[in-house]
Each structure stands twice: as C-alpha cells, then as structure tokens.
Biopython code that builds the backbone (N, CA, C, O; Angstrom):
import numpy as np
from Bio.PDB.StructureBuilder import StructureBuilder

atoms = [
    (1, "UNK", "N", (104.252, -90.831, -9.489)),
    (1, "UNK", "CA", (104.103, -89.612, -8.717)),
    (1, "UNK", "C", (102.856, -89.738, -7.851)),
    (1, "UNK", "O", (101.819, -90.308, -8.190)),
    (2, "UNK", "N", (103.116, -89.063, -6.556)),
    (2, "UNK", "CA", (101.551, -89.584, -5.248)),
    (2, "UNK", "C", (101.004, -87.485, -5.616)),
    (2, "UNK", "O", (101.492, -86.364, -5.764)),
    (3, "UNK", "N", (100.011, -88.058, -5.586)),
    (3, "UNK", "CA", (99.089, -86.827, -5.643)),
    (3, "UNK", "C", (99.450, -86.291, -4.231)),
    (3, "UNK", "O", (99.849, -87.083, -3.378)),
    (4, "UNK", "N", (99.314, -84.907, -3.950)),
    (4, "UNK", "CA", (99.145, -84.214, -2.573)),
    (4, "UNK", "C", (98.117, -84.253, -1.878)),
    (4, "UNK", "O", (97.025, -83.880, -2.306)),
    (5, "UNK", "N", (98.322, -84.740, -0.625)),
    (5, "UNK", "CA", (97.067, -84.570, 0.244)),
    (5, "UNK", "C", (96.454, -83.334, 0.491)),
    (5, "UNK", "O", (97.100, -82.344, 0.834)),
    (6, "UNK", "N", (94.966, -83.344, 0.298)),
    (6, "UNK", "CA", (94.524, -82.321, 0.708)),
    (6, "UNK", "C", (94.634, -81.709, 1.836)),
    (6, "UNK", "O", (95.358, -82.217, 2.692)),
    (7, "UNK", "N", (93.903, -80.402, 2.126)),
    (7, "UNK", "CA", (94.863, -79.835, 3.229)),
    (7, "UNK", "C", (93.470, -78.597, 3.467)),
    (7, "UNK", "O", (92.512, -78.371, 2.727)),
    (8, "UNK", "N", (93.764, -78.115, 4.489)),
    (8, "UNK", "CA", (92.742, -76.952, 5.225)),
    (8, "UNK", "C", (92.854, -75.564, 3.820)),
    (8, "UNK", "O", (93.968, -75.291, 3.374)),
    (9, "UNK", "N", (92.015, -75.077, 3.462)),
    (9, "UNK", "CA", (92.683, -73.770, 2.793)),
    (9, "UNK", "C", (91.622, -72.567, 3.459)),
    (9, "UNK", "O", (90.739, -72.962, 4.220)),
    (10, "UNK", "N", (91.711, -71.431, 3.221)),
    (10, "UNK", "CA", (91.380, -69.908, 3.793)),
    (10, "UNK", "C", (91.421, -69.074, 3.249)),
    (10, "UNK", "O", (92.558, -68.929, 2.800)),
    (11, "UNK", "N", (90.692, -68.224, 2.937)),
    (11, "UNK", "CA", (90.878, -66.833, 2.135)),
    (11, "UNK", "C", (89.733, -65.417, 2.850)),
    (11, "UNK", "O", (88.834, -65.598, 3.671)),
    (12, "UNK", "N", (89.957, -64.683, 2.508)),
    (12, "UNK", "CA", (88.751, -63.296, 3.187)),
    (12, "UNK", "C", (88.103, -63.035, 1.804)),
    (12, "UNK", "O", (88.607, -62.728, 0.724)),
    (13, "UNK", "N", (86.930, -63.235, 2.155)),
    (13, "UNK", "CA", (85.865, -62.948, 0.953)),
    (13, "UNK", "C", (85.041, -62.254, 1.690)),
    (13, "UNK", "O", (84.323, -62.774, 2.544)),
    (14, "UNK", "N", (85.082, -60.161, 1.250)),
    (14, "UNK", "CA", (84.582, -59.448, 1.714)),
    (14, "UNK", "C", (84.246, -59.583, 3.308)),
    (14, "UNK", "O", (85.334, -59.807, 3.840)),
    (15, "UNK", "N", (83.247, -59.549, 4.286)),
    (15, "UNK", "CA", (83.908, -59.567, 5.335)),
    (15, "UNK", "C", (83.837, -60.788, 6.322)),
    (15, "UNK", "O", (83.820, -60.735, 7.552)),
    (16, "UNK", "N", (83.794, -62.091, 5.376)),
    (16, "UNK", "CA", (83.866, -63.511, 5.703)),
    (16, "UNK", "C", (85.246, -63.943, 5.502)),
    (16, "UNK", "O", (85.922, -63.622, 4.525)),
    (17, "UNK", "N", (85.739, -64.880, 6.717)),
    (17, "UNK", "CA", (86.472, -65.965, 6.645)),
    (17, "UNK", "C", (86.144, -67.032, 6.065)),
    (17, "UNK", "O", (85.578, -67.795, 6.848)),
    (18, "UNK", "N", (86.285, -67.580, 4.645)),
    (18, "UNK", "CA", (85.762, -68.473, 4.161)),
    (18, "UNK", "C", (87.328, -69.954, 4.684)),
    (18, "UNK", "O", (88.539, -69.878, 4.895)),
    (19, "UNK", "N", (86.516, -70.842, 4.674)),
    (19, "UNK", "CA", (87.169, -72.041, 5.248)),
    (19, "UNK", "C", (86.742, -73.340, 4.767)),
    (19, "UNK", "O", (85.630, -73.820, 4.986)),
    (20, "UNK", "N", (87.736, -73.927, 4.057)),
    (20, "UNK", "CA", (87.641, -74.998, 3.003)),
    (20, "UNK", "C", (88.514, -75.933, 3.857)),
    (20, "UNK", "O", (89.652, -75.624, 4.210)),
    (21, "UNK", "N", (87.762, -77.387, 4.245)),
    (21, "UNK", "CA", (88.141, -78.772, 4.438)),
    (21, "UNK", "C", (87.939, -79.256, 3.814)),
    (21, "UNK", "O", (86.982, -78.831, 3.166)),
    (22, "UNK", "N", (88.465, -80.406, 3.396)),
    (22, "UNK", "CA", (88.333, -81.750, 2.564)),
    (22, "UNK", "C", (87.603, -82.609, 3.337)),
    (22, "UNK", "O", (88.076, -83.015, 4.399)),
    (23, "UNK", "N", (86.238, -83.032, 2.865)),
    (23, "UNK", "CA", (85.480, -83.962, 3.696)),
    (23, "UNK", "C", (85.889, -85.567, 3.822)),
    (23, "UNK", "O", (86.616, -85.967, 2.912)),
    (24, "UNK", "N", (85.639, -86.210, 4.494)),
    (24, "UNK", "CA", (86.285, -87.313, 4.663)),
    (24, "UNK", "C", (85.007, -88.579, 3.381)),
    (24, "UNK", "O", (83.787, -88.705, 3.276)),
    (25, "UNK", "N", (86.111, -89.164, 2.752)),
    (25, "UNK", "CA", (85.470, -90.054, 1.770)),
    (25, "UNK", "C", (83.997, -91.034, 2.201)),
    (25, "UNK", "O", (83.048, -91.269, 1.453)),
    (26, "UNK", "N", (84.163, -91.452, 3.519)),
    (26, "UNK", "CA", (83.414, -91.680, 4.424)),
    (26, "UNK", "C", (83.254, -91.420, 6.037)),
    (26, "UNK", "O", (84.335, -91.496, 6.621)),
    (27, "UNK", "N", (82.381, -91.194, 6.689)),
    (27, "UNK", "CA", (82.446, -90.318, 8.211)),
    (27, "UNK", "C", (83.768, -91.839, 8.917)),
    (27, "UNK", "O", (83.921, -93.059, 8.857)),
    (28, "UNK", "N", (84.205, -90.971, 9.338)),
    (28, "UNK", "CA", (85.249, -92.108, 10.809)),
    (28, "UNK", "C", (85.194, -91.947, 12.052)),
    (28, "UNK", "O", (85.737, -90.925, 12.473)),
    (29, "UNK", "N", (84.939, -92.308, 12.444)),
    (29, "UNK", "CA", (84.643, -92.638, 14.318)),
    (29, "UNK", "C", (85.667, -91.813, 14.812)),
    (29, "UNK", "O", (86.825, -91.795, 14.395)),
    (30, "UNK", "N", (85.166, -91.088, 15.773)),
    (30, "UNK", "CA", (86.334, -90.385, 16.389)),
    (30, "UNK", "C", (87.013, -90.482, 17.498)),
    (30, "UNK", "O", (86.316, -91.365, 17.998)),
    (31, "UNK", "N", (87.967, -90.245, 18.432)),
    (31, "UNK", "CA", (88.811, -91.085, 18.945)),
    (31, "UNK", "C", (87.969, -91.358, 20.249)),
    (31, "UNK", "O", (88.288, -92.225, 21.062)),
    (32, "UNK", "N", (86.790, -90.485, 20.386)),
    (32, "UNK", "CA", (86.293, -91.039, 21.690)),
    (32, "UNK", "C", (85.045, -91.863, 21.487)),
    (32, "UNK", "O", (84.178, -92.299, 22.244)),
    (33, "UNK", "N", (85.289, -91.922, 20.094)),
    (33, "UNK", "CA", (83.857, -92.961, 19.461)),
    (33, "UNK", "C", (82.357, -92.666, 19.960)),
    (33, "UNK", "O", (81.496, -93.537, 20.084)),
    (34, "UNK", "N", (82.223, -91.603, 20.168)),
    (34, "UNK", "CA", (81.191, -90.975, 19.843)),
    (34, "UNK", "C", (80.327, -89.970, 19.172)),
    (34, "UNK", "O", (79.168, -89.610, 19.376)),
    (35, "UNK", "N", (81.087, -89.679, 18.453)),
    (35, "UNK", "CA", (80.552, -89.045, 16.812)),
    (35, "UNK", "C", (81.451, -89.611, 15.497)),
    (35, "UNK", "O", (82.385, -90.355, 15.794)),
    (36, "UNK", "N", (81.290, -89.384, 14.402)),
    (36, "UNK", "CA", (81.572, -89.666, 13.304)),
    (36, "UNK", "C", (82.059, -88.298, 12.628)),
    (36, "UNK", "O", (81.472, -87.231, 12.448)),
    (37, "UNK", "N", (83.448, -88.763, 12.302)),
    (37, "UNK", "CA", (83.870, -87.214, 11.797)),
    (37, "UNK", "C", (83.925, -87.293, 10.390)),
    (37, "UNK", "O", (84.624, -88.102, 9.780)),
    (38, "UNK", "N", (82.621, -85.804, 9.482)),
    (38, "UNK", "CA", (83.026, -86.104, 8.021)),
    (38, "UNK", "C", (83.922, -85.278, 7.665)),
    (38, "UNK", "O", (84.353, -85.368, 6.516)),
    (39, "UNK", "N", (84.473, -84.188, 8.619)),
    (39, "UNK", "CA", (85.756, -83.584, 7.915)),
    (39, "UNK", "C", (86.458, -82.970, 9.318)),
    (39, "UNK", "O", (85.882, -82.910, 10.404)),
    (40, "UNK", "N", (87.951, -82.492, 9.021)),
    (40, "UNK", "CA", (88.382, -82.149, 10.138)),
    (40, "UNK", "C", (89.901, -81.501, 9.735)),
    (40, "UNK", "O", (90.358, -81.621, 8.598)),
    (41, "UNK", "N", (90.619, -80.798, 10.830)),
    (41, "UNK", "CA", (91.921, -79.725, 10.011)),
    (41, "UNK", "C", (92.610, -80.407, 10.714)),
    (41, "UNK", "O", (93.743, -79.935, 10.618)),
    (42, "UNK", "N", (92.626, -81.812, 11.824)),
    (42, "UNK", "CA", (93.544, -82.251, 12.294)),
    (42, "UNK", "C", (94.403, -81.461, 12.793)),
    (42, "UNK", "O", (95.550, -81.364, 12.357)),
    (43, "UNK", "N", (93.764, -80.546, 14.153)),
    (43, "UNK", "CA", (94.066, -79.459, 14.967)),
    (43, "UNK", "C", (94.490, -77.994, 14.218)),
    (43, "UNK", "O", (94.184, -77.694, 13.064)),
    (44, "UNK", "N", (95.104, -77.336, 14.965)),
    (44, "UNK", "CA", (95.433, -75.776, 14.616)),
    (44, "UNK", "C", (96.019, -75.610, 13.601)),
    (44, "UNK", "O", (97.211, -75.886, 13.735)),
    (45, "UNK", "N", (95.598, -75.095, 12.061)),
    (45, "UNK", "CA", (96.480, -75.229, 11.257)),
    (45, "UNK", "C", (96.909, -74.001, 10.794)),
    (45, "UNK", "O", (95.919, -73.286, 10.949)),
    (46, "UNK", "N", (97.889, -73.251, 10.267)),
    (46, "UNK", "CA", (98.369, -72.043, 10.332)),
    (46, "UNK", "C", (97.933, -71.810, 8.453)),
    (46, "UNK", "O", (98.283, -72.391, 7.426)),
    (47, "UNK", "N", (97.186, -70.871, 8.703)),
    (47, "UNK", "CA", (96.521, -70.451, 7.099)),
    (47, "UNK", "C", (97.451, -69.105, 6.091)),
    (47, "UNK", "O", (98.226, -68.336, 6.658)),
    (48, "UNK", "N", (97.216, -69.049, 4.760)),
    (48, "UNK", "CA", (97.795, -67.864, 4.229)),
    (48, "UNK", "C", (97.491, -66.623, 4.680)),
    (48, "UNK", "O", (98.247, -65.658, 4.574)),
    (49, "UNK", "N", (95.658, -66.594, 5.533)),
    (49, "UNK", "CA", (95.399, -65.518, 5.752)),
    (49, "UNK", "C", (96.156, -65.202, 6.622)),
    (49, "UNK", "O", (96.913, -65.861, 7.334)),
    (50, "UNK", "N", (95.801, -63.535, 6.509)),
    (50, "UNK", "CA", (97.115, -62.466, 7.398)),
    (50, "UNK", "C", (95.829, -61.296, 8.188)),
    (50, "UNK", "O", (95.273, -60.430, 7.514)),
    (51, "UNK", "N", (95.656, -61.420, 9.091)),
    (51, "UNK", "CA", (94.934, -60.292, 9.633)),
    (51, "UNK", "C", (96.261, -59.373, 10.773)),
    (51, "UNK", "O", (96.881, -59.934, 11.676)),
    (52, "UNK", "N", (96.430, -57.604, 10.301)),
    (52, "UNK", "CA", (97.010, -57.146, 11.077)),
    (52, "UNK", "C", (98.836, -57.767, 11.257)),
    (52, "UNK", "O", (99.655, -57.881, 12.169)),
    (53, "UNK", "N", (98.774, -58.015, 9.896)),
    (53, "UNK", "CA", (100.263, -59.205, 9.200)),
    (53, "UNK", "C", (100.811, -59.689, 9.855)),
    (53, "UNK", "O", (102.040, -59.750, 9.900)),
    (54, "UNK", "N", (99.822, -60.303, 10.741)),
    (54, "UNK", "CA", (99.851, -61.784, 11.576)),
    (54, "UNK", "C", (99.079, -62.974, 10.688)),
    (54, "UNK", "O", (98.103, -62.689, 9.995)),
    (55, "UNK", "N", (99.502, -64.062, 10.757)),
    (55, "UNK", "CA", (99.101, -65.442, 10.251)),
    (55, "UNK", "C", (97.986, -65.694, 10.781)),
    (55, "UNK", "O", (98.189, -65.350, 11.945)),
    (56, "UNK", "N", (96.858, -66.089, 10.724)),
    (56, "UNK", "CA", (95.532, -66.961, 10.901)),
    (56, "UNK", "C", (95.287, -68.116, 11.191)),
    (56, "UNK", "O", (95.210, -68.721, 10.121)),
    (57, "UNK", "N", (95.114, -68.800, 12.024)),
    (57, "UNK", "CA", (95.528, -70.087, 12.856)),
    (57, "UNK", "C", (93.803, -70.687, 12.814)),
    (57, "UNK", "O", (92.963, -70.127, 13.518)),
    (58, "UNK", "N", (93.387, -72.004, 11.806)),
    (58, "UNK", "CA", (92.274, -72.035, 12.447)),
    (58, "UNK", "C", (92.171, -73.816, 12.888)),
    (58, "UNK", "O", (92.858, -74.779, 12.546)),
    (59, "UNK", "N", (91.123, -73.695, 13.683)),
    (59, "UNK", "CA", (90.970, -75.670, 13.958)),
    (59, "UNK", "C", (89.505, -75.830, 13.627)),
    (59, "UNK", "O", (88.625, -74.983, 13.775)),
    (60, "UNK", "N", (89.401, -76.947, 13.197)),
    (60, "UNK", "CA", (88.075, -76.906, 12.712)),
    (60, "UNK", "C", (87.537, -78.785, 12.417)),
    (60, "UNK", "O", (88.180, -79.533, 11.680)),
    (61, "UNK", "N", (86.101, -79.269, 13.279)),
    (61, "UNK", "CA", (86.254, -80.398, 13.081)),
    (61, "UNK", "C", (84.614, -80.594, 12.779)),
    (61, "UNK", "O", (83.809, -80.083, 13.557)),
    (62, "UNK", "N", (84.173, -81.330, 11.657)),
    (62, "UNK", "CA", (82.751, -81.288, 11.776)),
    (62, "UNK", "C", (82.518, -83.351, 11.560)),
    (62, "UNK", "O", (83.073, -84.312, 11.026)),
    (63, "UNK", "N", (81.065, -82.934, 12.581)),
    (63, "UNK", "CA", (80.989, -84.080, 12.426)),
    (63, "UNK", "C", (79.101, -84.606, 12.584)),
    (63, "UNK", "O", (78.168, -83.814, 12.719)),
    (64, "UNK", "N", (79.006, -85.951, 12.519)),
    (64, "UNK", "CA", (77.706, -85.795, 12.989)),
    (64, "UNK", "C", (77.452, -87.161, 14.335)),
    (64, "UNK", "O", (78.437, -87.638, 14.899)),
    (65, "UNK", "N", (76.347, -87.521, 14.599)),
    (65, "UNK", "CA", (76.022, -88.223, 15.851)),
    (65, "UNK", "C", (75.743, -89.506, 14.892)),
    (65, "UNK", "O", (75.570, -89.371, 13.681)),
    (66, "UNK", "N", (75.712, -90.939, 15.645)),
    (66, "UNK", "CA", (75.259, -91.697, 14.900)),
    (66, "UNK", "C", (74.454, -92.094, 14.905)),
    (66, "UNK", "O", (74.625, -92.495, 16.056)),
    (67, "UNK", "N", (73.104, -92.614, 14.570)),
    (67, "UNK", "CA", (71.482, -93.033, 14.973)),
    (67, "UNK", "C", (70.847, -91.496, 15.338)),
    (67, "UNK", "O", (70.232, -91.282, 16.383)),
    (68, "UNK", "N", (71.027, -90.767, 14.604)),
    (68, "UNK", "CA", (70.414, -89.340, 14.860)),
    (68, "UNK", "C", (69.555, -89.083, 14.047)),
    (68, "UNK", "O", (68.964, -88.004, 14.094)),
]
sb = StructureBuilder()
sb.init_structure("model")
sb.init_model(0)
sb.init_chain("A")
sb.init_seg("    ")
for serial, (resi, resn, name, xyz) in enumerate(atoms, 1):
    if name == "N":
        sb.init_residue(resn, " ", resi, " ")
    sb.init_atom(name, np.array(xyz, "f"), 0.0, 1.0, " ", f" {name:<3s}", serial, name[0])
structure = sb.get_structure()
C-alpha cells in the first residue's frame, strides 16, 4: 500500500485562515531558478473552507533566495 501524498489543508480558527503546506524534504530550485522553494500548493487549490457557502480557493508558494 503507497501512503497519500500530502496535500494543502485549511480551516477558520476564530478570525484566521489558518493554512497548512507540507514543506519540501529539501528546498528545490524553482522553475525560473531563482529561488529555492521549501513549500508550495502547486497552484490554486480548492480547500474545505466555505466562506458565504462558497469553496475557498488558495495558492500559496514559500520560498527562500540562495546565498542570502
């Protein structure tokens, strides 16, 4: 059996959007090779949250510079 890949998750904690990525095991160069990405939602990802019982769409990419 393959374990599930991790994945973006979301919830409303009082009056925060809290937002959980899976950081990357080590930073990876990013496609324009100029930062190092340690985590990322691999574009718009559609969350459980519901604001106004509409779905919550977020993108989210963090990263850092290299020789910084």
């Amino acid at each position: 059996m393959t374990a599930s890949p991790k994945k973006l998750t979301a919830s409303i904690e009082g009056e925060y959007l809290v937002i959980r990525v899976p950081m990357n095991p080590k930073p990876v160069r990013s496609a324009s090779g100029k930062t190092l990405v340690v985590a990322s939602s691999h574009g718009n990802k559609e969350t459980e949250v519901q604001v106004q019982g509409k779905p919550v769409f977020v993108g989210v990419n963090a990263y850092i510079y290299p020789g910084k």
